[in-house]
C-alpha positions as CSV (number, residue, x, y, z in Angstrom):
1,X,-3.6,8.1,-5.1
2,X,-1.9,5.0,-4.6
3,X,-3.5,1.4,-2.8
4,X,-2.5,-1.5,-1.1
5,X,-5.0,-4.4,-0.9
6,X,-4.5,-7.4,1.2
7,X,-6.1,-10.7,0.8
8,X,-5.3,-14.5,1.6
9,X,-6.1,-14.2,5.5
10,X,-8.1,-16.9,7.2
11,X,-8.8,-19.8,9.8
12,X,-5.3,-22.3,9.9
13,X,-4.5,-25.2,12.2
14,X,-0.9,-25.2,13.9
15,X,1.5,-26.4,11.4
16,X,-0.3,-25.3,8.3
17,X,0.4,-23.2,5.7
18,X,-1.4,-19.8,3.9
19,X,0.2,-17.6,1.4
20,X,-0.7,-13.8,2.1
21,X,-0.9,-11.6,-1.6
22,X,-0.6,-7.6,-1.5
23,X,-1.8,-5.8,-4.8
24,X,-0.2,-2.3,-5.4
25,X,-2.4,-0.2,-7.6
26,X,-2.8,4.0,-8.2
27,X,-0.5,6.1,-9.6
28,X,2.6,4.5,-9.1
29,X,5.8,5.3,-10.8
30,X,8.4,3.4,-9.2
31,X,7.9,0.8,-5.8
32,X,10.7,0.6,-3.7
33,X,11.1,-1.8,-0.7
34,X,8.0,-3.5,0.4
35,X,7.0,-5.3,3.1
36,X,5.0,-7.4,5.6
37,X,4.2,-6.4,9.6
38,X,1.8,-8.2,11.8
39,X,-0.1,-6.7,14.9
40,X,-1.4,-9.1,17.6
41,X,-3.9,-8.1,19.7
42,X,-2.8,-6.0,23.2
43,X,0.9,-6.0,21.1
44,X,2.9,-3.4,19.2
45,X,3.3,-4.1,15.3
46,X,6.2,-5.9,14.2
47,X,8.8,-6.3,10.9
48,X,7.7,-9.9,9.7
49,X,10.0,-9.5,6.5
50,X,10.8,-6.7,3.9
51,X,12.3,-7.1,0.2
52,X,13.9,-4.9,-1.9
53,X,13.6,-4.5,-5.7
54,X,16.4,-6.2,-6.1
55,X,15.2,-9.1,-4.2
56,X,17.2,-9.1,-0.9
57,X,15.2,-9.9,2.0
58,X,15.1,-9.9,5.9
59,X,13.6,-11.7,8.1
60,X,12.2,-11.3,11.6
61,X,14.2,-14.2,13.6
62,X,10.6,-15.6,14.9
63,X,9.2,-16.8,10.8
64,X,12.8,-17.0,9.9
65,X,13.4,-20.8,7.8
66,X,9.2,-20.7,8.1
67,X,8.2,-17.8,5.9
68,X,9.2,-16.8,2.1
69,X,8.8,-13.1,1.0
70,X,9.0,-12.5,-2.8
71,X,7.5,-9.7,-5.1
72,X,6.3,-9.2,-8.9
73,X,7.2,-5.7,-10.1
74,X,5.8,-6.2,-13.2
75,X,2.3,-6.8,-11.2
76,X,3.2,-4.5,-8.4
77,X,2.6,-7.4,-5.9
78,X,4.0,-8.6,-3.1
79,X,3.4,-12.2,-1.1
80,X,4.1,-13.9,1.8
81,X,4.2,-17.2,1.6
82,X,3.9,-19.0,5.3
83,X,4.6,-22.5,6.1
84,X,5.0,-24.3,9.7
85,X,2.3,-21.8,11.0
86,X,2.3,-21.4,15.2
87,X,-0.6,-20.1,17.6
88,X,1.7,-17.0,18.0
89,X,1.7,-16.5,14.3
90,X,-2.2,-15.0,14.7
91,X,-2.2,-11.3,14.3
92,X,-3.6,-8.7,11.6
93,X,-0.8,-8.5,9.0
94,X,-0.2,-5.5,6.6
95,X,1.3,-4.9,3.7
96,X,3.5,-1.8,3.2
97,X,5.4,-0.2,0.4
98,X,7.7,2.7,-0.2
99,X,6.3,4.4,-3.5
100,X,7.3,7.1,-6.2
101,X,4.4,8.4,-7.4
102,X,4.3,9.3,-10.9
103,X,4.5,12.8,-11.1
104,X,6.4,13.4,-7.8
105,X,9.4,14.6,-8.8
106,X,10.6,11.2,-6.9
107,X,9.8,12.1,-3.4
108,X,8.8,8.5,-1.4
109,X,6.0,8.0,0.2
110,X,5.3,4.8,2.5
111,X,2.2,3.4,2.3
112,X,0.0,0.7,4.0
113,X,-3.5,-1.7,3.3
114,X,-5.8,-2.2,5.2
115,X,-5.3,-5.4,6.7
116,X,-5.7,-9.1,6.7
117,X,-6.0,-11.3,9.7
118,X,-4.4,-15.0,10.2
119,X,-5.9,-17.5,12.8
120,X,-3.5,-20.3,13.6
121,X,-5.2,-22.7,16.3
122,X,-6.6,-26.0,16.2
Protein backbone atom coordinates (compact mmCIF):
# COMPACT_ATOMS: atom_id res chain seq x y z
CA UNK A 1 0.00 0.00 0.00
CA UNK A 2 1.49 3.11 -0.89
CA UNK A 3 0.67 7.00 0.85
CA UNK A 4 0.67 10.39 0.06
CA UNK A 5 0.56 12.87 2.93
CA UNK A 6 0.22 16.49 2.53
CA UNK A 7 1.12 19.20 4.96
CA UNK A 8 2.20 22.98 4.89
CA UNK A 9 -1.50 24.43 4.24
CA UNK A 10 -2.72 27.42 6.14
CA UNK A 11 -4.08 31.04 6.57
CA UNK A 12 -1.80 33.60 4.04
CA UNK A 13 -2.31 37.36 3.18
CA UNK A 14 -2.16 38.36 -0.64
CA UNK A 15 1.29 38.48 -1.64
CA UNK A 16 2.74 36.00 0.76
CA UNK A 17 4.36 33.02 0.53
CA UNK A 18 3.89 29.08 1.93
CA UNK A 19 5.84 26.13 0.73
CA UNK A 20 3.36 22.97 0.38
CA UNK A 21 5.53 19.32 1.22
CA UNK A 22 4.14 15.85 0.03
CA UNK A 23 5.64 12.65 1.68
CA UNK A 24 5.54 9.42 -0.36
CA UNK A 25 5.64 6.35 1.89
CA UNK A 26 4.41 2.38 1.34
CA UNK A 27 5.75 -0.01 -0.75
CA UNK A 28 7.25 1.91 -3.29
CA UNK A 29 9.68 0.68 -5.87
CA UNK A 30 10.15 3.24 -8.29
CA UNK A 31 8.09 7.10 -8.31
CA UNK A 32 7.58 8.42 -11.57
CA UNK A 33 6.15 11.90 -12.34
CA UNK A 34 4.60 13.68 -9.43
CA UNK A 35 2.56 16.39 -9.04
CA UNK A 36 0.50 19.25 -7.62
CA UNK A 37 -3.52 20.00 -8.50
CA UNK A 38 -5.67 22.40 -6.65
CA UNK A 39 -9.56 22.34 -6.33
CA UNK A 40 -11.48 25.57 -5.45
CA UNK A 41 -14.68 25.36 -4.15
CA UNK A 42 -17.84 25.15 -6.88
CA UNK A 43 -14.58 24.50 -9.55
CA UNK A 44 -13.11 21.53 -11.34
CA UNK A 45 -9.54 20.48 -10.14
CA UNK A 46 -6.71 21.81 -12.02
CA UNK A 47 -2.78 20.89 -13.10
CA UNK A 48 -0.89 23.47 -10.77
CA UNK A 49 2.61 21.87 -11.87
CA UNK A 50 4.03 18.30 -12.40
CA UNK A 51 7.92 17.13 -12.41
CA UNK A 52 9.47 14.40 -13.71
CA UNK A 53 12.38 12.32 -12.21
CA UNK A 54 14.50 13.83 -14.20
CA UNK A 55 13.44 17.18 -13.04
CA UNK A 56 11.55 18.83 -16.00
CA UNK A 57 8.65 20.61 -14.96
CA UNK A 58 5.34 22.36 -16.25
CA UNK A 59 3.61 24.88 -15.14
CA UNK A 60 -0.04 25.97 -15.23
CA UNK A 61 0.22 29.58 -16.93
CA UNK A 62 -1.86 31.14 -13.79
CA UNK A 63 1.47 30.27 -10.81
CA UNK A 64 3.76 30.33 -13.73
CA UNK A 65 7.19 32.80 -12.61
CA UNK A 66 5.15 32.59 -8.95
CA UNK A 67 5.45 28.84 -7.97
CA UNK A 68 8.64 26.40 -7.85
CA UNK A 69 8.00 22.62 -8.08
CA UNK A 70 11.03 20.40 -7.04
CA UNK A 71 11.23 16.80 -5.61
CA UNK A 72 13.69 14.54 -3.32
CA UNK A 73 13.77 10.93 -4.66
CA UNK A 74 15.94 9.88 -2.17
CA UNK A 75 13.07 11.09 0.45
CA UNK A 76 10.25 10.34 -1.83
CA UNK A 77 9.05 13.96 -1.42
CA UNK A 78 7.72 16.36 -3.38
CA UNK A 79 7.18 20.37 -2.62
CA UNK A 80 5.72 23.27 -3.86
CA UNK A 81 7.16 26.20 -3.05
CA UNK A 82 4.62 29.32 -3.59
CA UNK A 83 5.54 32.92 -3.68
CA UNK A 84 3.39 36.19 -4.76
CA UNK A 85 0.25 34.25 -3.41
CA UNK A 86 -3.32 35.79 -4.93
CA UNK A 87 -7.07 35.50 -3.44
CA UNK A 88 -7.55 33.02 -6.41
CA UNK A 89 -4.76 30.94 -5.28
CA UNK A 90 -7.24 29.48 -2.34
CA UNK A 91 -8.24 25.98 -3.09
CA UNK A 92 -7.56 22.33 -1.54
CA UNK A 93 -4.34 21.23 -3.23
CA UNK A 94 -3.25 17.55 -3.75
CA UNK A 95 -0.45 15.84 -4.20
CA UNK A 96 -0.25 13.04 -6.80
CA UNK A 97 2.23 10.55 -7.91
CA UNK A 98 2.62 7.89 -10.59
CA UNK A 99 4.14 4.73 -8.60
CA UNK A 100 5.85 1.23 -9.26
CA UNK A 101 5.11 -0.71 -6.56
CA UNK A 102 7.59 -3.05 -5.44
CA UNK A 103 6.62 -6.22 -6.46
CA UNK A 104 4.39 -5.17 -9.44
CA UNK A 105 6.02 -6.43 -12.12
CA UNK A 106 6.24 -2.45 -13.03
CA UNK A 107 2.63 -1.77 -13.69
CA UNK A 108 1.95 2.17 -12.61
CA UNK A 109 -0.40 3.19 -10.43
CA UNK A 110 -1.36 7.01 -9.86
CA UNK A 111 -1.94 7.93 -6.61
CA UNK A 112 -3.31 10.91 -4.47
CA UNK A 113 -3.26 12.41 -0.53
CA UNK A 114 -5.62 13.56 1.03
CA UNK A 115 -5.46 17.10 0.83
CA UNK A 116 -4.21 20.39 2.15
CA UNK A 117 -6.08 23.71 1.99
CA UNK A 118 -4.44 27.32 1.28
CA UNK A 119 -6.24 30.61 2.34
CA UNK A 120 -4.90 33.64 0.60
CA UNK A 121 -6.94 36.86 1.84
CA UNK A 122 -6.17 39.59 3.99
Amino acid sequence: QVQLVESGGGLVQPGGSLTLSCAASGSIFRIDAMGWYRQAPGKERELVATITRGANKKYADSVKGRFTISRDNVKNMVYLQMNSLKPEDTAAYYCNADVVASGSSWSVSAYWGQGTRVTVSS
